[in-house]
C-alpha positions in Angstrom: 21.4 121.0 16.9 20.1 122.0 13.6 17.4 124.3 12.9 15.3 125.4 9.7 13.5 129.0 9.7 10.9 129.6 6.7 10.0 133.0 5.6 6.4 132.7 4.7 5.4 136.4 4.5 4.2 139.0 2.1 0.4 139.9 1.1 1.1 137.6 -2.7 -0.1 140.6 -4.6 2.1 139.6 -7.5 -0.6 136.7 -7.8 -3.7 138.7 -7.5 -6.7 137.7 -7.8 -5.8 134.3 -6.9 -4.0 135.5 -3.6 -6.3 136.3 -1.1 -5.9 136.4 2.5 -7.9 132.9 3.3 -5.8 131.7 0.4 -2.5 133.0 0.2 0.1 132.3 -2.0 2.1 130.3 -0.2 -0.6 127.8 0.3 -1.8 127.8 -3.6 -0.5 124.8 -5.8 1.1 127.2 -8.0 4.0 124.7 -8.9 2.0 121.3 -8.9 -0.9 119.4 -6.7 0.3 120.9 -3.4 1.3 124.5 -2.1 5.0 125.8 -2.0 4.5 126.0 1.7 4.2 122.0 1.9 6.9 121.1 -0.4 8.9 122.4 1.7 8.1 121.3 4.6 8.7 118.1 2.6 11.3 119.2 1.6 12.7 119.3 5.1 11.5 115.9 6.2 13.9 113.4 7.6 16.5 116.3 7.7 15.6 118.7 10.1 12.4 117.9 11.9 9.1 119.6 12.7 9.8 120.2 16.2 13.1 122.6 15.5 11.3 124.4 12.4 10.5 127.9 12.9 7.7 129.7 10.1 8.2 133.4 10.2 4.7 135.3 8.9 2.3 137.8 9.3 -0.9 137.7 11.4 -3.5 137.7 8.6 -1.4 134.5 7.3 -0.6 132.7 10.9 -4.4 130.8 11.0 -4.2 129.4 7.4 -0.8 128.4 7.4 -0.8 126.9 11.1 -4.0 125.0 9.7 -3.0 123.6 6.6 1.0 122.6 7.4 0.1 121.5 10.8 2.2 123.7 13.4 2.0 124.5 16.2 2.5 128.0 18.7 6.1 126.7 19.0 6.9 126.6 15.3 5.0 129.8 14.4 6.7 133.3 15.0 4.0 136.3 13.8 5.5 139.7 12.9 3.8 142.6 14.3 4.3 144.2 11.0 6.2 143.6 7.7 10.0 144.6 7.7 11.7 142.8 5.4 13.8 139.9 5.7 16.2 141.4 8.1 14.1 141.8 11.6 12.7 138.5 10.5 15.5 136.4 10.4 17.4 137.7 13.3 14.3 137.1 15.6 13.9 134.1 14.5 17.8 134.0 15.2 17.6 135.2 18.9 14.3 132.8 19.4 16.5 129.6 18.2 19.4 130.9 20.2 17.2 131.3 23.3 15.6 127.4 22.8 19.6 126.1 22.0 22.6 128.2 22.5 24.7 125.8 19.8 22.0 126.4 17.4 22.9 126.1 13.4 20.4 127.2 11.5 19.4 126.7 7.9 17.3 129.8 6.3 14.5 129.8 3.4 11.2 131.1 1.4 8.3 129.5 1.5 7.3 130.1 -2.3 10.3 128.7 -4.1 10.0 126.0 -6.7 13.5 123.4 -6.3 13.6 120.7 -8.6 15.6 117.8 -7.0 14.9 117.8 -3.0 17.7 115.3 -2.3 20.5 117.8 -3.9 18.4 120.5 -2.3 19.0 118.5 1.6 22.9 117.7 0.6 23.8 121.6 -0.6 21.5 122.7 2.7 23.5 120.5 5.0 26.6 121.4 3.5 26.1 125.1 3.7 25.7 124.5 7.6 28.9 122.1 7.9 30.6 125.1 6.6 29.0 127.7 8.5 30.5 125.7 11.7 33.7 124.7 9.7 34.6 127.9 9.2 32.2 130.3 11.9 30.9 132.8 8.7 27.3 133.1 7.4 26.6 131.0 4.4 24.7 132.1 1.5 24.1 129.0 -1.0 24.3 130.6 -4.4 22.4 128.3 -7.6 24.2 127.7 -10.5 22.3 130.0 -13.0 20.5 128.8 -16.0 19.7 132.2 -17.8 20.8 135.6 -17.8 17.8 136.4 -15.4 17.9 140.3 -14.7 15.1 139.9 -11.9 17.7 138.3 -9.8 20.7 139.1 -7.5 23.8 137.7 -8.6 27.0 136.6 -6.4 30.6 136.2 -7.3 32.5 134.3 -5.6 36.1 135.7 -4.3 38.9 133.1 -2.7 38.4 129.6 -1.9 38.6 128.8 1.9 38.5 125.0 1.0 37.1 122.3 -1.5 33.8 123.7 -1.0 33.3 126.6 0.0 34.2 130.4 -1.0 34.6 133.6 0.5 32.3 136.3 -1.2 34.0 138.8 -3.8 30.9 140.8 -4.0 27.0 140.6 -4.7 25.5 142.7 -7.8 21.9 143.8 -7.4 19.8 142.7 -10.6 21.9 143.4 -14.0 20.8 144.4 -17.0 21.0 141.2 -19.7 24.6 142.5 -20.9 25.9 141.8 -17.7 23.9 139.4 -16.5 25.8 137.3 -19.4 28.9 138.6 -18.4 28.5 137.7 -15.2 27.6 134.1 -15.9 30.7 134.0 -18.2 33.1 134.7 -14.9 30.9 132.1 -13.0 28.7 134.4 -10.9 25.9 131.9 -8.6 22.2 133.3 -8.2 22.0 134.9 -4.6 18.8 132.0 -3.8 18.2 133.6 -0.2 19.0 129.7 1.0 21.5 130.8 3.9 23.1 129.0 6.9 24.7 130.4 9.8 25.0 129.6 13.9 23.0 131.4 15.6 26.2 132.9 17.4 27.7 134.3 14.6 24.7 136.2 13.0 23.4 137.8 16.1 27.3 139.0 16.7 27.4 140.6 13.0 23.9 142.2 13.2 26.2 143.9 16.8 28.4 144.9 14.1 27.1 145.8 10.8 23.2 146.6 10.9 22.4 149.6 13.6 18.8 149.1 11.6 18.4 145.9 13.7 21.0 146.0 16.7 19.9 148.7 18.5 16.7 147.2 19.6 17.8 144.0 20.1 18.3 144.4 23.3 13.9 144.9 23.2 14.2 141.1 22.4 16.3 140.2 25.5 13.5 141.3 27.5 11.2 139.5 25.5 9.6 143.0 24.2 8.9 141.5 20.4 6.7 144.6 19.6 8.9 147.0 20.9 12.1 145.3 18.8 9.4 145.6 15.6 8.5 149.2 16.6 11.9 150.9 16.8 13.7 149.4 14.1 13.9 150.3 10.4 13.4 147.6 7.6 16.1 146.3 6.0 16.8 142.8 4.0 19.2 140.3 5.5 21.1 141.3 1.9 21.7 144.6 2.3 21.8 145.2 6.3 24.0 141.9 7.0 26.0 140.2 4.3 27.0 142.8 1.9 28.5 144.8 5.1 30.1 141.8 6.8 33.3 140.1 5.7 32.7 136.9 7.7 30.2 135.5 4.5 31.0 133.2 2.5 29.1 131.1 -0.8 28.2 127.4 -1.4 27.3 126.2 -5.0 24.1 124.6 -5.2 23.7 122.4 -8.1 19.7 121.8 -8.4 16.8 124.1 -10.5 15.5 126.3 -8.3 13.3 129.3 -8.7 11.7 132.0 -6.6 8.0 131.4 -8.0 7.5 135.3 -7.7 5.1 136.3 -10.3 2.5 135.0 -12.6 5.4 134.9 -15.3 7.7 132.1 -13.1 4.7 129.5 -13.8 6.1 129.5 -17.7 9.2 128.6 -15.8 7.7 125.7 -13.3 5.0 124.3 -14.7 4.6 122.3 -17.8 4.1 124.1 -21.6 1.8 122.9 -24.3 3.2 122.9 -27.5 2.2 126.5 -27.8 4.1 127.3 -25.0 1.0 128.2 -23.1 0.3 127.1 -19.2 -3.2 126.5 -18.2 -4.8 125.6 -14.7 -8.7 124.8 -14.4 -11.1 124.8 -17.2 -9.3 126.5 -19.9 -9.7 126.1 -23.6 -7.0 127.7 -25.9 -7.5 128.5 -29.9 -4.7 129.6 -31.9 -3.0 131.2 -28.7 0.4 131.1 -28.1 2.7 131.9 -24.8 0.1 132.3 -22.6 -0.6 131.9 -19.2 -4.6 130.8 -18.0 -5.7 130.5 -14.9 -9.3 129.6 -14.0 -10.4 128.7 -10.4 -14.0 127.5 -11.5 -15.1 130.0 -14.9 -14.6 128.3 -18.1 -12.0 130.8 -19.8 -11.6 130.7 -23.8 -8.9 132.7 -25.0 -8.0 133.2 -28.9 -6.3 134.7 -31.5 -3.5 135.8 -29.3 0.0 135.6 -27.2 2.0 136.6 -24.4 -1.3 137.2 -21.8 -1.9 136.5 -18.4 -5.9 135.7 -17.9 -6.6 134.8 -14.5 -10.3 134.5 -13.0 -10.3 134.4 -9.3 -12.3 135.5 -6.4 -14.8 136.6 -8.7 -11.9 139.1 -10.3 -10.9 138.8 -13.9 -7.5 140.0 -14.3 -6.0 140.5 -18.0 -2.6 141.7 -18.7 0.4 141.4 -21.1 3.3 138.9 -19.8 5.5 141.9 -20.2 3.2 143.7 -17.5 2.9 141.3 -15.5 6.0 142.3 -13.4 3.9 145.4 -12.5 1.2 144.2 -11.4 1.6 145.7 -8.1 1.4 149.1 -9.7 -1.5 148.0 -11.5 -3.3 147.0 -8.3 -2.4 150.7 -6.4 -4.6 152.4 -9.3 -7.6 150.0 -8.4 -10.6 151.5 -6.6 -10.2 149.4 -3.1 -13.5 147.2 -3.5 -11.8 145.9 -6.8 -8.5 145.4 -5.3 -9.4 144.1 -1.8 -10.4 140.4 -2.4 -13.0 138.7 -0.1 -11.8 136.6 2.8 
């Protein structure tokens, strides 16, 4: 059978101060009327349903996000702590494999922003075909739109058939030069949509990732703190597919974007003819490329561009657009009873 596992972890401190721990980012409407986190679960209905989804997450996340998307204990897997995306998609791996030995599964974020669900369901499902077809791990890699330098980029090596690619290799964020270049030579965005059976993951993490595999055995026993406790954080990236030579790429033909950063809602969410984005009462005079964000405050902002003006959880947060990338840096300089939001 088929499976889906969602990643819906991380504190959102790129979105402070309208992240907070009672409402975090992947239950905001930062992309239209409903949260990331139940687009796509949508997103996933009538091709893989609720009872073979898994939700990876955190413990302070787990109550909010069982509450609002309606799961269960048996679709929720908590991390005892944060370790990237590697320990959490391989217990989620071993859980799946444990429920159905045959198991393909179908991997994603909670926070993206995809523009055509049907092409979205039609690239997922073909990713897993050729996970089976062809018994590698599948990374989906998006036609790119820009030379984006904030993401990963893939190039694809040798065909293995009409559609789908062995991997020549992955390159890490490029500067804009060779971000274009890239492009040019018809480099895919890495998305961080994968596929794989359940089989063949587990047997490359034996292989490649010593990180992972030498606590997995803690997992066999059922031991899901002890597997958290010895092993050392690594993303699925790094510690699996750019070690392994069983990966291949399928194209994905639809707008996608990892909603991220305050920035990405200039990206996903509709401009005025300033090419300003505003949510909740916000009134704009002669600005220009900004982004507004009120959750209750009336906001006025004038006379200027590029800002990100956020009022939220009784924080105000002003910053340039350029800056806005750093805001985590920003927020480690804050006195903690500015930076720790209520709730």
């Amino acid at each position: 059978m088929e499976w889906a596992v969602i990643l819906a972890g991380g504190s959102g401190t790129r979105f402070w101060p309208l992240s907070s721990p009672a409402h975090p980012k992947q239950l905001l409407p930062l992309v239209g009327s409903r949260s990331t986190a139940e687009e796509t679960l949508d997103r996933l209905s009538g091709f893989i349903p609720l009872s073979r989804v898994i939700v990876v997450t955190g413990r302070d996340l787990a109550q909010p996000l069982s509450a609002r998307l309606g799961l269960s204990a048996d679709n929720l897997l908590i991390e005892p702590r944060p370790a990237s995306t590697g320990p959490a998609l391989v217990w989620a791996t071993h859980e799946i494999q444990r429920r159905d030995k045959d198991a393909g599964i179908i991997a994603m974020h909670a926070d993206w922003a995809v523009g055509d669900s049907a092409v979205f369901v039609r690239t997922a499902q073909a990713a897993l075909d050729a996970a089976r077809r062809h018994d590698r791990l599948i990374t989906v890699g998006v036609v790119p739109s820009r030379p984006d330098t904030s993401y990963g980029y893939i190039v694809p090596g040798s065909p293995l058939d009409a559609g789908a690619r062995a991997v020549g290799r992955f390159v890490e964020k490029p500067e804009a030069g060779a971000a274009l270049d890239l492009m040019a030579d018809g480099a895919l965005w890495n998305s961080g949509l994968f596929a794989w059976t359940a089989s063949r993951l587990l047997a490359e993490v034996l292989a490649h990732t010593p990180e992972i595999s030498r606590f997995l055995d803690r997992l066999d026993q059922g031991d899901v703190t002890g597997f958290f406790a010895g092993l050392t954080a690594v993303s699925i990236d790094v510690g699996v597919l750019e070690r392994s030579e069983k990966v291949a790429v399928v194209p994905g033909h639809f707008d996608w974007d990892d909603v991220g950063t305050w920035e990405a809602l200039a990206r996903v969410r509709p401009l005025d003819r300033s090419g300003n984005v505003t949510a909740g009462p916000v009134s704009l005079v002669d600005a220009s490329d900004c982004i507004v964000w009120s959750d209750g405050i009336p906001i006025v902002v004038s006379g200027t561009r590029d800002l990100v003006v956020v009022s939220a959880n009784n924080r105000i947060l002003v910053i340039s657009r350029a800056k806005a990338l750093e805001l985590k840096l920003v927020l480690e300089k804050l006195p903690s009873e500015v930076r720790e939001l209520p709730g």
